[in-house]
C-alpha positions as CSV (number, residue, x, y, z in Angstrom):
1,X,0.0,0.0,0.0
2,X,2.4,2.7,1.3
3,X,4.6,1.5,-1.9
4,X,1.3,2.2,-4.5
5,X,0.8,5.6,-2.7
6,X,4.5,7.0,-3.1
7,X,4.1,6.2,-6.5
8,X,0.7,7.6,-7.1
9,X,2.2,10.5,-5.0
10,X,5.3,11.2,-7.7
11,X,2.6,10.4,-10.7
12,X,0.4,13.2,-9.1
13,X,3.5,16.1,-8.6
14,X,4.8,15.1,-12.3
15,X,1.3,15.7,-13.5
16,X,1.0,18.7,-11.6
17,X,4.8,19.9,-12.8
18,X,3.6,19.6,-16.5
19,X,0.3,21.6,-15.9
20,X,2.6,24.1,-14.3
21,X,5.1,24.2,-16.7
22,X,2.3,24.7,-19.4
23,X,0.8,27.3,-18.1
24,X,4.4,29.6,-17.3
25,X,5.9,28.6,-21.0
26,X,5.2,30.8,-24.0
27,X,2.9,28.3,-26.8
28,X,5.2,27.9,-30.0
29,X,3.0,26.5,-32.3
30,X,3.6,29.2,-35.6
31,X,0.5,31.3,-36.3
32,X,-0.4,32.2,-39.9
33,X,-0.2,35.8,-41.1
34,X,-2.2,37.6,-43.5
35,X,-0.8,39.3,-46.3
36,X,0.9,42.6,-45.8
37,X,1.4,45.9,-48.5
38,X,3.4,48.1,-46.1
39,X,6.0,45.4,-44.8
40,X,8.3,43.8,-47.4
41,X,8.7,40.8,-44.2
42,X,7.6,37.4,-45.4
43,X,7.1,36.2,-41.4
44,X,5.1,33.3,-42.5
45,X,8.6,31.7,-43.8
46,X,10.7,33.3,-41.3
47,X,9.8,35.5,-38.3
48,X,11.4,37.6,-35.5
49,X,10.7,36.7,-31.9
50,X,12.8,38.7,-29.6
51,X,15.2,41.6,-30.0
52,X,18.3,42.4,-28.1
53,X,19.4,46.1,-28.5
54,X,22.5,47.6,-27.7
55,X,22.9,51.1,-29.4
56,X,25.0,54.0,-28.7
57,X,23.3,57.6,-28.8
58,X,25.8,60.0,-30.2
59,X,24.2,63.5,-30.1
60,X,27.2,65.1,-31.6
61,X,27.1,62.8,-35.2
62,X,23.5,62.3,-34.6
63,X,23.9,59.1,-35.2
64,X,22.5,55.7,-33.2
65,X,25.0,52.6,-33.7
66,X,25.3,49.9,-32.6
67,X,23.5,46.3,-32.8
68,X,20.3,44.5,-33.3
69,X,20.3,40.8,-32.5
70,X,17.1,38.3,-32.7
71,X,15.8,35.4,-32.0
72,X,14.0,34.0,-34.8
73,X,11.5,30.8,-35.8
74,X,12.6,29.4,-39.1
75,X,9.9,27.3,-41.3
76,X,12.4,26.0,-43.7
77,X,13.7,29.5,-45.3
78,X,16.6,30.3,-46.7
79,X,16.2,33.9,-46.3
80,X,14.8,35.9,-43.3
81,X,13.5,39.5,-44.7
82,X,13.3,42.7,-42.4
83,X,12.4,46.0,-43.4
84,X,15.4,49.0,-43.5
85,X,15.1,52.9,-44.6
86,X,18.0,54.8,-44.8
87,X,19.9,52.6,-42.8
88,X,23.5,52.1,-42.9
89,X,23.9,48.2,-42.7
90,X,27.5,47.3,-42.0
91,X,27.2,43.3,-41.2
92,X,25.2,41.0,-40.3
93,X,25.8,37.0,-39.0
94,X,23.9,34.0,-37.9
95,X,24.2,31.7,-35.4
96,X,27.5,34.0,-34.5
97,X,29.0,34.0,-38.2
98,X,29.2,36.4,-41.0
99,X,26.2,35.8,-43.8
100,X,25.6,37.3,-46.5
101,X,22.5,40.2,-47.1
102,X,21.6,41.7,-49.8
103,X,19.3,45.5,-49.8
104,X,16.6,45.1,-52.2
105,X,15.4,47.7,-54.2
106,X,14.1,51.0,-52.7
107,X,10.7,52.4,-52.2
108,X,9.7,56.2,-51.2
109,X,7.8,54.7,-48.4
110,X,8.5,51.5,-47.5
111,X,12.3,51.5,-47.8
112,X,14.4,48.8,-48.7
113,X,13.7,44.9,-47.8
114,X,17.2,43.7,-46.4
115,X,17.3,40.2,-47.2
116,X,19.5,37.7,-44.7
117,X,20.8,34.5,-45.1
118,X,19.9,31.7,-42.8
119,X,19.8,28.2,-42.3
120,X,17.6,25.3,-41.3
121,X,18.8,25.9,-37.5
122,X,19.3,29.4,-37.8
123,X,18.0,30.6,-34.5
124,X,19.4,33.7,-34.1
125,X,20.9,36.7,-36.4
126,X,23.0,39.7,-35.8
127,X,22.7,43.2,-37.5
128,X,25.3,45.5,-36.9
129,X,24.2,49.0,-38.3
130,X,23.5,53.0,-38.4
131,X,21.0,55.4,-38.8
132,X,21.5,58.3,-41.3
133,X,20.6,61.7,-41.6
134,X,17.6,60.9,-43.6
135,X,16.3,58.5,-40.3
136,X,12.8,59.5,-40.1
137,X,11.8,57.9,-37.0
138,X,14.1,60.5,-35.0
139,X,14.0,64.2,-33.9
140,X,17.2,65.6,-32.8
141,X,17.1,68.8,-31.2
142,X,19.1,71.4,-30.1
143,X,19.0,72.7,-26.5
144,X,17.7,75.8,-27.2
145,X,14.6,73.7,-28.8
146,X,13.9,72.3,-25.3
147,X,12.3,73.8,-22.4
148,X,15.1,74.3,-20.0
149,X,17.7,75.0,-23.1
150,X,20.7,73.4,-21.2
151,X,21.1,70.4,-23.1
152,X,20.0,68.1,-26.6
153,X,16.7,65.8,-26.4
154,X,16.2,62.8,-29.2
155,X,12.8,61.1,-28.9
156,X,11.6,58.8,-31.6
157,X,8.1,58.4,-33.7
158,X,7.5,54.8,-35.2
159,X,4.1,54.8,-36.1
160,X,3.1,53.8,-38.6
161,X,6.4,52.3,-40.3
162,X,8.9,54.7,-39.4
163,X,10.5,52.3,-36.9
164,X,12.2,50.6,-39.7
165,X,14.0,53.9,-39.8
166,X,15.9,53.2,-36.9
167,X,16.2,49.6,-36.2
168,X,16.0,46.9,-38.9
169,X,13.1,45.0,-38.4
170,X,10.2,43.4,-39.6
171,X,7.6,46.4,-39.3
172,X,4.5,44.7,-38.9
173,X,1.9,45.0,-36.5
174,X,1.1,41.4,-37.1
175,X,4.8,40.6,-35.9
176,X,4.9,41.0,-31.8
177,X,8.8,40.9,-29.9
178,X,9.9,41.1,-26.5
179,X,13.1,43.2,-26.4
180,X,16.0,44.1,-23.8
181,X,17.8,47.0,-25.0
182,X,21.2,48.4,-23.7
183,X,21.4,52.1,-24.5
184,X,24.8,54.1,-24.0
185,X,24.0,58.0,-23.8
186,X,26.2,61.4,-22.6
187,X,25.9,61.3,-19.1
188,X,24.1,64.1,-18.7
189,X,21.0,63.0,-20.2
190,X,19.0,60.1,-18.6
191,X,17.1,57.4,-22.0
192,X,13.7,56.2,-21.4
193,X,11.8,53.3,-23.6
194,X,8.5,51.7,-23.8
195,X,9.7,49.2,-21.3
196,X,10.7,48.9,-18.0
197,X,12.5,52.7,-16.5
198,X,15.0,54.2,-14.9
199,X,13.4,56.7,-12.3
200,X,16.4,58.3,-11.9
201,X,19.9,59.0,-13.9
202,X,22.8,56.9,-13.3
203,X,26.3,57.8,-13.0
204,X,27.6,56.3,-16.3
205,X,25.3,57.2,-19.1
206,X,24.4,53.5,-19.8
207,X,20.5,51.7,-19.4
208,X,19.1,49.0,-19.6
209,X,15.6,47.9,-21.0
210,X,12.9,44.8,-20.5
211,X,9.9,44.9,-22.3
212,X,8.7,41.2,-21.2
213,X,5.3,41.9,-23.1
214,X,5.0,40.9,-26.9
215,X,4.5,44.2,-28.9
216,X,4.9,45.3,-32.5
217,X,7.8,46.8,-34.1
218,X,6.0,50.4,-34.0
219,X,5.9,50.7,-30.1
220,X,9.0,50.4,-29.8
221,X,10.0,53.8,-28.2
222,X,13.2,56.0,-27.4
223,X,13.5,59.5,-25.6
224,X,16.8,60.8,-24.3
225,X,17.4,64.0,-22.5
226,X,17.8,65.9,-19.5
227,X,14.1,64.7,-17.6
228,X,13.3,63.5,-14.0
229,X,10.4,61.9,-12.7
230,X,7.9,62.4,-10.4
231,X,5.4,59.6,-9.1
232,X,1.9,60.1,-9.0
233,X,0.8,56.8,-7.2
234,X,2.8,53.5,-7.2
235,X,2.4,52.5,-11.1
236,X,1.9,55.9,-12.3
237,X,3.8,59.1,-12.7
238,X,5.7,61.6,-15.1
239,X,8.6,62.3,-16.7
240,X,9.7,66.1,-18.2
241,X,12.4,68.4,-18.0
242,X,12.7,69.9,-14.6
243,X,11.4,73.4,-15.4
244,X,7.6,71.8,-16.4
245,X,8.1,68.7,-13.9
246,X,5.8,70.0,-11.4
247,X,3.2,71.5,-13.7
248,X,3.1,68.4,-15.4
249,X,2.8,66.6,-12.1
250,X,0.3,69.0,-11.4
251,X,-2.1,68.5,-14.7
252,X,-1.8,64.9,-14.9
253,X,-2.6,64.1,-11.2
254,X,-5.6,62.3,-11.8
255,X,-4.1,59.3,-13.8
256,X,-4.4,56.9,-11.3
257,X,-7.6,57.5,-10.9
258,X,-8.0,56.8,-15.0
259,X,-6.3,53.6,-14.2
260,X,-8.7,52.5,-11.8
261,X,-11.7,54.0,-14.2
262,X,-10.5,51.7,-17.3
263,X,-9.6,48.5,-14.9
264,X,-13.5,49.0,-13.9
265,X,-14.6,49.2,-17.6
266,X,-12.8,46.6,-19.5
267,X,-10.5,44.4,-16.7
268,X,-6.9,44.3,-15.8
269,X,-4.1,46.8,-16.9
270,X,-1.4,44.1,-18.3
271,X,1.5,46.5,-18.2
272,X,2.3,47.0,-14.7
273,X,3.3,50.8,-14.8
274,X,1.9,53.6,-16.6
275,X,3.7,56.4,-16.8
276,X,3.4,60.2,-19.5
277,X,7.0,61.7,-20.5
278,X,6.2,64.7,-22.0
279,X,8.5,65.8,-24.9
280,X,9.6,69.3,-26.6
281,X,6.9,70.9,-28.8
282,X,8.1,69.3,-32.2
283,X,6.9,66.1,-31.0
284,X,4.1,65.8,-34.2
285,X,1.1,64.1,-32.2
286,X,-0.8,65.3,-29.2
287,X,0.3,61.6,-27.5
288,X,1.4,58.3,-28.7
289,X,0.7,54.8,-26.8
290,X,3.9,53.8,-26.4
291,X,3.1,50.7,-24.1
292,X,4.4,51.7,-20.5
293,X,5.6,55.0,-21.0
294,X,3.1,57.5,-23.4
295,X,4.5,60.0,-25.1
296,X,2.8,63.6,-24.9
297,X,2.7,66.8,-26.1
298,X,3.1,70.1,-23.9
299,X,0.3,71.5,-25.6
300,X,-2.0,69.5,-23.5
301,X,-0.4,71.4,-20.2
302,X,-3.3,73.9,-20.2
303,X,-2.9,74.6,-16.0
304,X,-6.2,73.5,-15.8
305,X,-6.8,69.5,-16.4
306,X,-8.9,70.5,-19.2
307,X,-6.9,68.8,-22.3
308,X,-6.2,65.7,-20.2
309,X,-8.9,63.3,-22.1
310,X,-5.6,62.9,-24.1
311,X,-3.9,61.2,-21.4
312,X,-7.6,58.9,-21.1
313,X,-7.1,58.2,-25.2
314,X,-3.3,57.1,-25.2
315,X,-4.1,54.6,-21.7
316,X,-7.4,53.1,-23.5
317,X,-5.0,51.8,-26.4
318,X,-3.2,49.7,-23.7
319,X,-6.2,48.0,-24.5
320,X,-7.2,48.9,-28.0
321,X,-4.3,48.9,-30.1
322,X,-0.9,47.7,-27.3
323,X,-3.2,44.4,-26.2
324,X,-5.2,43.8,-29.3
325,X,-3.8,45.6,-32.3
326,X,-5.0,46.4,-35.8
327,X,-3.0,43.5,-37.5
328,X,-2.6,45.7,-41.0
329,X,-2.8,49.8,-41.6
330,X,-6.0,48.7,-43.7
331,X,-7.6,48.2,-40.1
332,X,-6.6,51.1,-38.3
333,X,-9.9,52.2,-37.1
334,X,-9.7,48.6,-35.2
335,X,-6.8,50.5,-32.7
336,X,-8.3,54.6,-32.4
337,X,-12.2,53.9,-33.2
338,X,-12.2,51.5,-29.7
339,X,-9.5,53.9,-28.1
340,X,-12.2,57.3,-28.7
341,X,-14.9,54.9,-27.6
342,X,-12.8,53.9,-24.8
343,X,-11.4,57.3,-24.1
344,X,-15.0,58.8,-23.7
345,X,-16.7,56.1,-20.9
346,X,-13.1,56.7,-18.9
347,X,-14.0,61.0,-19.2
348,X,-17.6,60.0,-18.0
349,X,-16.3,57.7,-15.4
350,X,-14.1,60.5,-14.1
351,X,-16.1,63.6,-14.9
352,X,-19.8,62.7,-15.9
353,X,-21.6,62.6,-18.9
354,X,-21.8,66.5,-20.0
355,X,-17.9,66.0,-19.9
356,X,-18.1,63.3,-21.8
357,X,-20.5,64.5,-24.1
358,X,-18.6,67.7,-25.0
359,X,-15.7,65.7,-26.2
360,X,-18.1,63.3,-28.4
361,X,-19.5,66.2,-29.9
362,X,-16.2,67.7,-31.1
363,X,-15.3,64.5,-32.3
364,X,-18.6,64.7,-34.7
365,X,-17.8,68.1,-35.8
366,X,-14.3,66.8,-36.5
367,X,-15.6,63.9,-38.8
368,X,-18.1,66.6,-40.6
369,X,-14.9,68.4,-41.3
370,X,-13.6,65.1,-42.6
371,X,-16.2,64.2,-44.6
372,X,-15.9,67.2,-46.6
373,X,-12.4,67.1,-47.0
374,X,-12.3,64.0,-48.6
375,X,-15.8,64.4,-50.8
376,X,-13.3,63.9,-53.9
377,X,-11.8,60.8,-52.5
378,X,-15.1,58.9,-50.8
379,X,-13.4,55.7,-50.5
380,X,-11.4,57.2,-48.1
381,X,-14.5,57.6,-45.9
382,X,-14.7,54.2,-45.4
383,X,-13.3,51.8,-41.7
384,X,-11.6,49.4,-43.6
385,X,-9.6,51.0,-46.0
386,X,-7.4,49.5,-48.8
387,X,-4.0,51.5,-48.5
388,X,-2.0,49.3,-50.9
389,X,0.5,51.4,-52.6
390,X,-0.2,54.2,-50.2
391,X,1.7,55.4,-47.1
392,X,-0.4,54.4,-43.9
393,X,-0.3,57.6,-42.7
394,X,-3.2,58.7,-45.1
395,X,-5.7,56.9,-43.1
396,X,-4.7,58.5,-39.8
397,X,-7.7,60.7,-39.9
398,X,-11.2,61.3,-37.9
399,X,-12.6,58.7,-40.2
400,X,-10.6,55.5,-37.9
401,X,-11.0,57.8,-35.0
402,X,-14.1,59.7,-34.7
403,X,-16.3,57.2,-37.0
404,X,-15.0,54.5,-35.6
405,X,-16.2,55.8,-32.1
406,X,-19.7,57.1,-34.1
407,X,-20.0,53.3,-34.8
408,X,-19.3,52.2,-31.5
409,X,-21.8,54.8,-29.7
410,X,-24.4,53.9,-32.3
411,X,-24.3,49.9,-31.3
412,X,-24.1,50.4,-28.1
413,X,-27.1,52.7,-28.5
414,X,-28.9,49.7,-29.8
415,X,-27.8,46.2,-27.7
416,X,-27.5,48.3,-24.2
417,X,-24.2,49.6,-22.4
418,X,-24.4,46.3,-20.6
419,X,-24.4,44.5,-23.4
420,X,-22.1,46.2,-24.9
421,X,-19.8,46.3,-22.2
422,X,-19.3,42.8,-21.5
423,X,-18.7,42.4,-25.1
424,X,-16.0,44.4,-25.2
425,X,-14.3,43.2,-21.8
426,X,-14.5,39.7,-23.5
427,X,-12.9,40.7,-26.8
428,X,-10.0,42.4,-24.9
429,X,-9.6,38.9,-23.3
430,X,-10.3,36.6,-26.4
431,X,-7.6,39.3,-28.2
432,X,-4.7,39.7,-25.3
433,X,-1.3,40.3,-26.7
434,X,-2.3,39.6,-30.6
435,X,-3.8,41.0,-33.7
436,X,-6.8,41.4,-35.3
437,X,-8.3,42.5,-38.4
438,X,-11.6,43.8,-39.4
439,X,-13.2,40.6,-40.8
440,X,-12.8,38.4,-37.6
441,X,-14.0,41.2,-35.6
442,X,-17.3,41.1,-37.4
443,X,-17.3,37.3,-37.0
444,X,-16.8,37.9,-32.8
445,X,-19.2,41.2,-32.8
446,X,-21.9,39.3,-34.6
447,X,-21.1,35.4,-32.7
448,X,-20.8,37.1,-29.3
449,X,-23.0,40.1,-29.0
450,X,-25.7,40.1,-32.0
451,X,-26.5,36.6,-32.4
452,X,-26.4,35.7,-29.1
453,X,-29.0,38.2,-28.4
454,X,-31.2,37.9,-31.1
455,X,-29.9,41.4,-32.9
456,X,-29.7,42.7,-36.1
457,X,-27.2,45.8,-36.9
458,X,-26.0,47.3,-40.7
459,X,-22.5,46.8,-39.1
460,X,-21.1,46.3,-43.0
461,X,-23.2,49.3,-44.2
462,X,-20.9,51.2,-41.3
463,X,-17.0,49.0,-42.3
464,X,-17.1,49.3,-46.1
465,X,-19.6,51.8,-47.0
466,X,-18.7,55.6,-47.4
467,X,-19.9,58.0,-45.2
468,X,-22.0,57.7,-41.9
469,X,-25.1,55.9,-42.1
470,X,-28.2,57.3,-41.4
471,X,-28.4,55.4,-38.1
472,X,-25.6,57.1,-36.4
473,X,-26.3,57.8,-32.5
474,X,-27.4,61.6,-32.3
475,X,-24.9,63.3,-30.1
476,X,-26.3,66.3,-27.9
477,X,-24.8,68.6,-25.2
478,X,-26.9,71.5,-23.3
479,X,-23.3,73.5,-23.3
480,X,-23.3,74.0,-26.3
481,X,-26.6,75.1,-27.2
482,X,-25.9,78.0,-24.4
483,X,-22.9,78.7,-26.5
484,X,-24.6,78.7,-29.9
485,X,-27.6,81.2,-28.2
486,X,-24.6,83.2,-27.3
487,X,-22.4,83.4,-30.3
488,X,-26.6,84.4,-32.4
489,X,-26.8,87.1,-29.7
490,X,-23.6,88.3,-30.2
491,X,-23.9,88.1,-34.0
492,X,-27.4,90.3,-33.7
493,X,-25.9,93.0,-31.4
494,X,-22.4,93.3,-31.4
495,X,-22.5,92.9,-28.0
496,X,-21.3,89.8,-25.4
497,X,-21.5,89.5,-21.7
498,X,-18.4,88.4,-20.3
499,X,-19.5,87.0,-17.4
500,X,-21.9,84.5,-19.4
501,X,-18.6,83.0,-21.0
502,X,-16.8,83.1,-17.2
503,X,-16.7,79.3,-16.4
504,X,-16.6,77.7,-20.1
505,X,-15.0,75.3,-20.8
506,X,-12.2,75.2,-23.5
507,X,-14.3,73.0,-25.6
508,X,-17.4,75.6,-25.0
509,X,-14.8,78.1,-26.2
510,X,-13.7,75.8,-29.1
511,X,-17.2,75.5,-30.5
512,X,-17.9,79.0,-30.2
513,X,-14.9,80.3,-32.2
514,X,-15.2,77.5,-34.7
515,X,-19.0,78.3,-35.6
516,X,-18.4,81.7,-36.7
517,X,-20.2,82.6,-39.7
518,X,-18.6,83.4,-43.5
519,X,-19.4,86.9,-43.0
520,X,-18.2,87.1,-39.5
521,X,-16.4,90.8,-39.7
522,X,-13.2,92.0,-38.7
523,X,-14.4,94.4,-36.1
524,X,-16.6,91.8,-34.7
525,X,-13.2,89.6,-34.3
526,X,-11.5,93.1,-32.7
527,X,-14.3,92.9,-30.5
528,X,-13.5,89.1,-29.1
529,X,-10.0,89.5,-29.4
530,X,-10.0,92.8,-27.0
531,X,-12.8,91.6,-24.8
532,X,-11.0,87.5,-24.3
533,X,-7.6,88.4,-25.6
534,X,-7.8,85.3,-27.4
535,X,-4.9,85.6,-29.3
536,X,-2.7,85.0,-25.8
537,X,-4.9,82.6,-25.2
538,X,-2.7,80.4,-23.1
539,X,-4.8,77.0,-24.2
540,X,-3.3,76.0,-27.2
541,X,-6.3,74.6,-28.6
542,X,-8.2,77.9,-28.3
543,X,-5.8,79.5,-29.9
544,X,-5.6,76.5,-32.6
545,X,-8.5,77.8,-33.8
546,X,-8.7,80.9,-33.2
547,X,-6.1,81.7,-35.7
548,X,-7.8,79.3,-38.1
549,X,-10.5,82.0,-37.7
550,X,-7.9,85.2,-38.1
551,X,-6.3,83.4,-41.4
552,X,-9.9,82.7,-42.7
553,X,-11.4,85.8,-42.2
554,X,-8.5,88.3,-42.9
555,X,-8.2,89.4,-39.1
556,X,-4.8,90.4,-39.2
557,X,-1.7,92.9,-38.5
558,X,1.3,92.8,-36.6
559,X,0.2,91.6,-33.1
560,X,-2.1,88.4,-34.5
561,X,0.4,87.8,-37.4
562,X,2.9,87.9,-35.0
563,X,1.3,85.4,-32.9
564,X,0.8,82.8,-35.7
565,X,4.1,83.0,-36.7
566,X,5.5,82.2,-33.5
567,X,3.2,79.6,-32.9
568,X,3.9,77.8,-35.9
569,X,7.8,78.0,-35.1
570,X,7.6,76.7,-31.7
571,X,4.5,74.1,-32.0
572,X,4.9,71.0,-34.0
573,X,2.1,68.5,-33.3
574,X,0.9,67.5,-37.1
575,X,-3.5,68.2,-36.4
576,X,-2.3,71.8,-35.2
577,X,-0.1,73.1,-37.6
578,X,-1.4,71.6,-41.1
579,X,-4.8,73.4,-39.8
580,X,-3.1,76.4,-39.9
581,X,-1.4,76.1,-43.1
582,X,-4.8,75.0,-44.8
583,X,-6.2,78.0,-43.6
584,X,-3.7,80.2,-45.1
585,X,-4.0,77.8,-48.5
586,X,-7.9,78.8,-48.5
587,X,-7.6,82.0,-47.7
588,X,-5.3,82.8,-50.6
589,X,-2.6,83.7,-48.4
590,X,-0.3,80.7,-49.4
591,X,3.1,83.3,-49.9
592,X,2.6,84.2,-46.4
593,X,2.3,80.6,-45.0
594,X,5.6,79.7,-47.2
595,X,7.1,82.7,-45.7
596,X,6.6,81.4,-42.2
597,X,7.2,77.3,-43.0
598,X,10.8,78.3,-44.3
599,X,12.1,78.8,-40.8
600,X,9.8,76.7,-39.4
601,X,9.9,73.7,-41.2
602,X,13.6,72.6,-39.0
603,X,11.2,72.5,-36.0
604,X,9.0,69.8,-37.1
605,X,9.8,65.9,-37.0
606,X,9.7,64.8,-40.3
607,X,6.5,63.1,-39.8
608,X,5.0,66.9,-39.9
609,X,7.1,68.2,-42.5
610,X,6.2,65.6,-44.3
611,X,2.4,66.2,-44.5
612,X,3.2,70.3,-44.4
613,X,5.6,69.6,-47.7
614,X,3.0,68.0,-49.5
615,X,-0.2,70.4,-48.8
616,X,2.1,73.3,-49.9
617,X,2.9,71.4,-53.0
618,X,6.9,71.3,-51.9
């Protein structure tokens, strides 16, 4: 007996031991991967798995060198095939010995596909390289570009397929890496990543980097300059140069709270710190998701918490977009149509549903605007998009973001937030730490939320049709009917109380400035502008469009043109400036704007000059 029982007893703990050892070891069975236009990576033959980076920043070449090593699944290839743009590629190896590469052909936008050698039991390869001065993915700036002007900053953009730009890699979003990254900087400077942080500089200029979490090539984030950081609760804080530091502390206190809000919403955070660094004004987006550590714009620092439902967008994609991620550019409103959606219940959550409503409403306006920008081009109104031959970045507009959401809001309008809520909690589940595209998320929406309750909805009419369907949830807010009644009064009599306007908020303000009429005059505009002083306006989206309004509707002379010049010199985030410079395009006024862009076009990250280059017809 006692014999039987040890051995049932050792049966039972090796049982046990496999289950365990299940459960803790990463599956390897190979997944399939769709085709892909904007990656020249054939990962279904060969694909990357884990990256081990160890760079050198040298601020004075501007130049990163150094190495990228990875571990790789072969599925009987004789080539591997990353994606490189203006890259210097010096050698590469396998398995610890030299191979031969070869640098295809080069595209505008995609590059070059750098093609590697490998055998049968290849399991790991060995780029040694450089970046260029062409590197897109990388702003360099000069200390006096910064807000303390003592010393350089770098910080990196990779979305959509600008990370290619600065590592060579297979720049997917269907291909997800863990990395470890050594980074060697001047030690004056501390480096930050989408990983695991530093909280404080170190004495020899060189970090280290975990990111133990799967993630595509395009999160993969660098900053580097002279920043400290300041904790706002035990898995969130901030990061900044030391003269904004406490300002920024200051505006984002309430991100723990978001934390909490969004756990309660759609379950766990899965990244175990979130943290906000924000970056110089040339950084060309208002944030970017980078898992772990966002990047943000100092535009948002209005001294008030108003412009914060950024910092609630950029945490809802570590659910939509950093846990389940648009698996092609063709599927984009998969990532920022959830993230609005997302965005919005957290603001509610937090602030209450006039908040919350506010924000949705702009968002409409924002896809009208759309709309009739791209009447000419109504295919481009549509979710899924077909980009092929096409940089990506053409479908980063309200359509993904604000129809998306429109689409969202209108089915939950029909099956019930409760409904709708669970739904989404279980997709975020089903989707953890892989990719998606816009076919199997009609397949789960209609299996696991209209099928299963007996539903019908026109979800193709909304993915592959034009426009917005005539079903779309009607948006209202109270606030800004008082501030339509106020801009017709105004209009009638040439007269505004100031003390009607006295606790708006900037979105009020934004809707009231953007509604003024074609035959608005300039002495009405005097009247605002000396009554408000909205040209100092202090919240940079009030002033955004404010002097959207002064191009449009020639209010102008030294102080205002003054005003937009400087603004456009010193702000580079992409949605503000091309506003302005399509302003000055409609108003006829394009000599002025070209005036302006020729000293401020080394201020912008090439992402922005980019777009700015091409509405100007450069």
């Amino acid at each position: 007996m006692k014999k039987n029982f040890f051995i049932s007893l050792i049966a039972i703990i090796i049982i046990i031991s496999c289950q365990e050892k299940k459960k803790t070891e990463p599956e390897t069975t190979s997944k399939t991967y769709l085709e892909e236009s904007h990656s020249y990576a054939q990962p279904n033959d060969a694909v990357i798995t884990h990256l081990d980076l160890d760079i050198n920043v040298d601020f004075e070449s501007q130049i990163i060198n150094g190495t990228a090593t990875f571990d790789i699944e072969n599925n009987g290839s004789s080539t591997i095939i990353l994606d490189s743009k203006f890259l210097e590629i010096e050698s590469v190896t396998q398995n610890g010995k030299q191979t031969e590469f070869e640098l295809g052909d080069f595209n505008e936008s995609l590059g070059q596909p750098l093609k590697i050698a490998i055998k049968e039991d290849t399991k790991k390869i060995a780029i040694t390289y450089s970046t260029t001065a062409k590197t897109e993915a990388l702003q360099w700036l000069t200390a006096q570009q910064t807000a303390d002007k003592t010393n350089p900053f770098l910080f990196t953009q990779g979305q959509a397929i600008l990370t290619r730009t600065w590592i060579p890699i297979q720049d997917s979003p269907q291909v997800r890496i863990t990395y470890d990254a050594t980074v060697k900087v001047p030690q004056e400077l501390m480096a930050v990543m989408s990983a695991e942080n530093p909280q404080e500089k170190n004495a020899n200029g060189i970090y280290n980097f975990k990111m133990q979490q799967p993630i595509p090539a395009y999160l993969i984030a660098l900053a580097v300059g002279d920043i400290e950081y300041k904790a706002i609760s035990n898995r969130t804080g901030v990061y900044a140069e030391k003269s904004m530091l406490d300002k920024v502390h200051t505006e984002f206190s309430d991100m723990e709270k978001m934390v909490v809000a969004a756990e309660n919403l759609y379950g766990t955070y899965d990244w175990e710190q979130f943290d906000v660094i924000v970056l110089p004004p040339s950084f060309p987006f208002g944030g970017m998701e980078n898992p772990r550590l966002t990047f943000a714009t100092p535009t948002v620092i209005a001294g008030d918490k108003s412009l914060t439902s950024l910092v609630a967008h950029e945490l809802a994609h570590s659910w939509s977009g950093n846990l389940v991620t648009n698996a092609t550019w063709n599927d984009f409103w998969l990532n920022e149509g959830f993230t609005v959606y997302f965005e919005i219940r957290i603001m509610e959550a937090l602030y209450g549903k006039d908040r919350a409503n506010i924000l949705a409403l702009i968002g409409r306006q924002d896809l009208e605007d759309e709309l009739e920008a791209l009447k000419e081009s109504p295919n481009d109104t549509k979710l899924k998009l077909d980009l092929k031959g096409r940089n990506p970045d053409d479908g980063m507009n309200s359509i993904a973001y604000d129809k998306g959401y429109l689409f969202l809001r209108t089915l939950e309008e029909k099956v019930g937030r409760e409904q709708m809520d669970a739904f989404l909690k279980s997709y975020f589940k089903k989707n953890a730490f892989s990719t998606t595209n816009t076919e199997d998320f009609i397949a789960y929406l209609n299996e696991h939320l209209l099928d299963k309750n007996n539903m019908s909805f026109n979800t193709e009419e909304w993915i592959y049709q034009p426009g917005v369907p005539e079903n779309a949830a009607i948006i209202e807010s109270d606030a800004f009917s008082n501030v339509e009644k106020t801009l017709e009064e105004f209009l009638k009599s040439n007269n505004i109380d100031a003390s009607i306007t006295k606790n708006w908020t900037p979105q009020e303000w934004v809707h009231f400035v953007r509604n003024f009429p074609e035959d608005i005059s300039v002495s009405q505009m005097q009247q605002l502008d000396d009554t408000f002083n909205l040209t100092n306006s202090t919240n940079s989206y009030i002033t955004m469009v404010w002097y959207e309004q002064s191009i449009l509707n020639g209010y102008h002379g030294n102080k205002v043109d003054y005003k937009i010049a400087e603004f456009l010199n010193t702000v580079g985030r992409r949605w503000y400036v091309t506003t302005l410079y399509n302003a000055f395009a409609k108003a006829n006024r394009t000599n002025e704007a070209l005036e302006i862009y020729k000293t401020a076009r080394a201020n912008y990250h090439s992402v922005t000059a980019n777009t700015v280059d091409e509405l100007l017809g450069l």
